[in-house]
N, C-alpha and C positions, 0 to 999 in steps of 0.2 A: 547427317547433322551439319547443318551450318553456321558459323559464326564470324561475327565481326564486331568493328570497334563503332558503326553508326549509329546505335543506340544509341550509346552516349548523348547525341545531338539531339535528343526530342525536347519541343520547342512547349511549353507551358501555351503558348498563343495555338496551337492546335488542339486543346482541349475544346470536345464536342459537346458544348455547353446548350444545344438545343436539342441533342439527342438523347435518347433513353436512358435510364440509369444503370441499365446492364452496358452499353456502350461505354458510358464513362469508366465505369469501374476497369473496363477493360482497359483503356487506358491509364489507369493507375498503376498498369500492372509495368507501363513501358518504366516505371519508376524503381518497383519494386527490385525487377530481373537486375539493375544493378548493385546488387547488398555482393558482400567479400564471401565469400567462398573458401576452404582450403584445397590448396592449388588451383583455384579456379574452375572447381569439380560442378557449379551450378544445383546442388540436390534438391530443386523446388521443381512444384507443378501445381498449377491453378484448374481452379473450374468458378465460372461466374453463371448464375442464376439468379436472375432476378436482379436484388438488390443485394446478395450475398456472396461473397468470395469465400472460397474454401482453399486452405495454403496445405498440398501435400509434399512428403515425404519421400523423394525416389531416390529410394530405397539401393539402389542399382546404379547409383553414383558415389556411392559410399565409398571409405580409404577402409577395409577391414585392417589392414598391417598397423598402417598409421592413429587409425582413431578407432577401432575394435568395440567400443560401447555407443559408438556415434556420438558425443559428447561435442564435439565439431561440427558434425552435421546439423544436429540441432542447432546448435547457435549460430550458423548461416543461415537457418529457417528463422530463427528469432529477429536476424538481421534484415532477412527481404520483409518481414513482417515490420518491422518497423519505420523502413524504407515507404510500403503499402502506407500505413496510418499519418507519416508524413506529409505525404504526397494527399491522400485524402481530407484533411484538416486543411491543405492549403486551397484547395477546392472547395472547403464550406461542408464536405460533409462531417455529423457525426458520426461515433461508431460506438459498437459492445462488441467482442472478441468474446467467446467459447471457445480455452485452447481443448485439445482431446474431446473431443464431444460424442467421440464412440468409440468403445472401449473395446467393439470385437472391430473397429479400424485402425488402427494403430498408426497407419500411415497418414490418418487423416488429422496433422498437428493445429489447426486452428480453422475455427469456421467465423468470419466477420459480417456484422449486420451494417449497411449502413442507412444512413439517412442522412437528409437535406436539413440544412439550415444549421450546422455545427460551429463551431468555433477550437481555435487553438490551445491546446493543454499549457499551463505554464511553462513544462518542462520540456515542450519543444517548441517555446517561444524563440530561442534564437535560432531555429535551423529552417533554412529555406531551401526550396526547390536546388538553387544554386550550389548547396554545398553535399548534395546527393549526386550531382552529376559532376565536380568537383571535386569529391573524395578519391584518394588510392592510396593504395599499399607505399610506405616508404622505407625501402629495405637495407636503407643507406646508413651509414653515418650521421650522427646530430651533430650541430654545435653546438658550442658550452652557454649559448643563450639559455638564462634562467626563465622558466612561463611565469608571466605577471600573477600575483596574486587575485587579479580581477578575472583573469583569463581562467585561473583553477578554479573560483569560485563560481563560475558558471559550468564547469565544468559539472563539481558537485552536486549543483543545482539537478544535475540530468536526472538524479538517482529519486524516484517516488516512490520505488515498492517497499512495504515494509518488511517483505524476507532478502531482501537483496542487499549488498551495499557496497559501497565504490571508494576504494583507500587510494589516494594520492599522493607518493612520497618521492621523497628528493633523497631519503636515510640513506646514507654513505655505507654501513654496514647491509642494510637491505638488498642496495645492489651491488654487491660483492657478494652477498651470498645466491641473490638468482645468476649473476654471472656466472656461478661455479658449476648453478645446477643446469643453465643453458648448456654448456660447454659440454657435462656428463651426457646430458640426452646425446645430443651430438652425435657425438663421438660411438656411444650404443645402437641408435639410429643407422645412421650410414656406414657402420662395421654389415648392418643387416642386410642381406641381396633383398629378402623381401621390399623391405621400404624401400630400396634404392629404385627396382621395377615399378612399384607403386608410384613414384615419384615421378620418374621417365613416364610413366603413360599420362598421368596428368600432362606432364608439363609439355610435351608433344601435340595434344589437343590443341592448348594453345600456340603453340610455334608452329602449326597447319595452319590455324585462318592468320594471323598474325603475315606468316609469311609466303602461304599458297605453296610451302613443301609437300610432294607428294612421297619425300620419304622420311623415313626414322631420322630422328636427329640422335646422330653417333655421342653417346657418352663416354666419358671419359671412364678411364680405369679407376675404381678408388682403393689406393694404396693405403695402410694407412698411416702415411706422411700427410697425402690430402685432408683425409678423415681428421687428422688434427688442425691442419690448417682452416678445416670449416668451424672446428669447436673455438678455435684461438679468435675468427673472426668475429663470430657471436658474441663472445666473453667482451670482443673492443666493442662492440655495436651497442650491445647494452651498456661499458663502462660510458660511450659516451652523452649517453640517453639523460639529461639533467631531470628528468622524472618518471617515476613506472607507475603502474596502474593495474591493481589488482580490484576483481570483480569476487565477490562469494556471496553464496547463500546457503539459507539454512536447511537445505536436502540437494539431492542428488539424481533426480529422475530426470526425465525427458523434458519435463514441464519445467524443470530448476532448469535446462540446457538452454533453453527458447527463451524464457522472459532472461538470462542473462546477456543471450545473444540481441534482443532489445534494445537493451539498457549500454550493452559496447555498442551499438551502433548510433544510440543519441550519442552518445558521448566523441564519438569519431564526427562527428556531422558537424555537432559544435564544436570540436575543436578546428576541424577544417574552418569554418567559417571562420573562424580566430585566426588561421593561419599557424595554426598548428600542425605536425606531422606526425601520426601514427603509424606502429608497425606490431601487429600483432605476433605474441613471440608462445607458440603451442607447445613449444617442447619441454617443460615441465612441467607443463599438464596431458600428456601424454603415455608417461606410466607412474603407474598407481604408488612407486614408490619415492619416486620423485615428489609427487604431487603433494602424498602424504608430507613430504619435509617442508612444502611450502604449506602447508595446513598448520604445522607445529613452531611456524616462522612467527605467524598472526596470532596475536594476544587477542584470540576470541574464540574462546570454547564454543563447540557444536556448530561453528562454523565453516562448510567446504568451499577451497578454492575452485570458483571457476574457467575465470581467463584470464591471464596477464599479457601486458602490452606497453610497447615505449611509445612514450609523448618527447617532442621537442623542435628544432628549427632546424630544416636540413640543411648541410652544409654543400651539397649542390643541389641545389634544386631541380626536379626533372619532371613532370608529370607525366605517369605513365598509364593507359586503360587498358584492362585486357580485353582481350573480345568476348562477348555474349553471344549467346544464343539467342533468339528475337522471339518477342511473346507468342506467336504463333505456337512457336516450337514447344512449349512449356504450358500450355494448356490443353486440358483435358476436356 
């Protein structure tokens, strides 16, 4: 496996605008492979046929410790998908999406049809090519810059499903209360050898292409003085998040994983293009009992939480990419 940070650079002026529509698509794809990941695990794989792109599952890149129902997996797949129909719209084409479209495939999460002569959804009217190749992880500290009311409003604007919906708050007591519950996972978390190896082997994939090490990058011991000192840092990262962003819908399958994971990634696009900063925060969606308390937080019956995340202006600024794997590699 190989990986690097040159994706990143694919140039909109190299789309092969007089070649085949299986060629284009393929290039859609240089688009897609950059969607977030947990730990940068990559779990997508394509096949293009025709006029058709089918977005699988692999399966085999999965965090069983850390995400045990694939709950994260999915909504990285919901993310390179939506990365896909970005990038797609902005090339003219349209599309129809079939997520699951066979039921003895399971791995097979989404099959897209597309065709020529499309136009842009309203709801990914403010995101351009720019702000897909633009986006990362911000895992820093905010400042106490408030988001303009114009800037949330477009944000909301992202949310078109009618089982989904996207809550925006600044509520002083809201986050105090996920900062309590960041903190618990934490602290449960990295007490666990499992996750702890789980974690190292991701994050080592990337600290290989990253830095051409041909060894183990040595981790540290976690005592647990550390182990509090990572909950304590969490508890500061979100107190200084001036707003959080909870995603829920109304079930809970594969398919509620993927169209959530969509819907966080318009929402990341346009806030980048805002110049906004997101950091997606998994760990109180991560066990079932956790989770549950942020279910019982939202004044909305029959509603499950699915991802939360901080929004706001970093206080250094750094742009950081991790490396990919290149579409080659990720086609089937």
């Amino acid at each position: 496996m190989s990986m690097s940070t040159e994706v990143w650079q694919t140039s909109e002026q190299d789309f092969p605008a007089a070649a085949p529509i299986e060629t284009q698509l393929r290039f859609l794809l240089r688009y897609a492979i950059l969607a977030p990941s947990p730990q940068n695990s990559q779990p997508w794989a394509f096949a293009v046929r025709e006029n058709q792109v089918h977005l699988m599952a692999d399966l085999a890149r999965g965090q069983p410790v850390s995400d045990p129902n694939g709950r994260e997996l999915y909504l990285s797949l919901g993310c390179a998908l939506e990365n896909l129909l970005v990038a797609a719209e902005h090339f003219g084409f349209a599309h129809a999406v079939t997520y699951f479209p066979r039921q003895w495939q399971p791995q097979l999460v989404a099959t897209v049809l597309f065709r020529t002569e499309g136009r842009v959804s309203s709801f990914r009217a403010g995101i351009t090519l720019d702000a897909i190749q633009a986006r990362h992880n911000d895992p820093g500290m905010f400042s106490p810059a408030p988001i303009p009311e114009s800037v949330r409003g477009s944000l909301e604007a992202c949310c078109s499903e009618a089982d989904l919906a996207l809550d925006l708050t600044d509520d002083y007591q809201f986050r105090n209360w996920i900062e309590a519950l960041t903190a618990a996972s934490d602290r449960i978390d990295f007490a666990n050898p499992g996750f702890r190896m789980e974690l190292a082997h991701w994050t080592r994939q990337s600290a290989f292409a990253t830095a051409g090490r041909s060894r183990p990058v040595p981790l540290p011991e976690f005592s647990p003085a550390l182990v509090d000192t990572i909950a304590v840092q969490s508890q500061a990262k979100v107190k200084s998040s001036p707003m959080l962003g909870l995603i829920r819908a109304t079930g809970d399958s594969h398919l509620t994983h993927v169209r959530p994971g969509q819907l966080f990634q318009r929402v990341w696009l346009t806030a980048t293009a805002a110049g906004v900063h997101v950091n997606p925060m998994s760990q109180t969606m991560r066990r079932p009992e956790l989770r549950s308390v942020v279910g019982m937080l939202i004044p909305y019956p029959g509603w499950v939480p699915q991802h939360v995340f901080r929004l706001g202006y970093s206080s250094s600024p750094a742009e950081h990419h991790t490396p990919r794997r290149g579409v080659d590699e990720v086609m089937l």
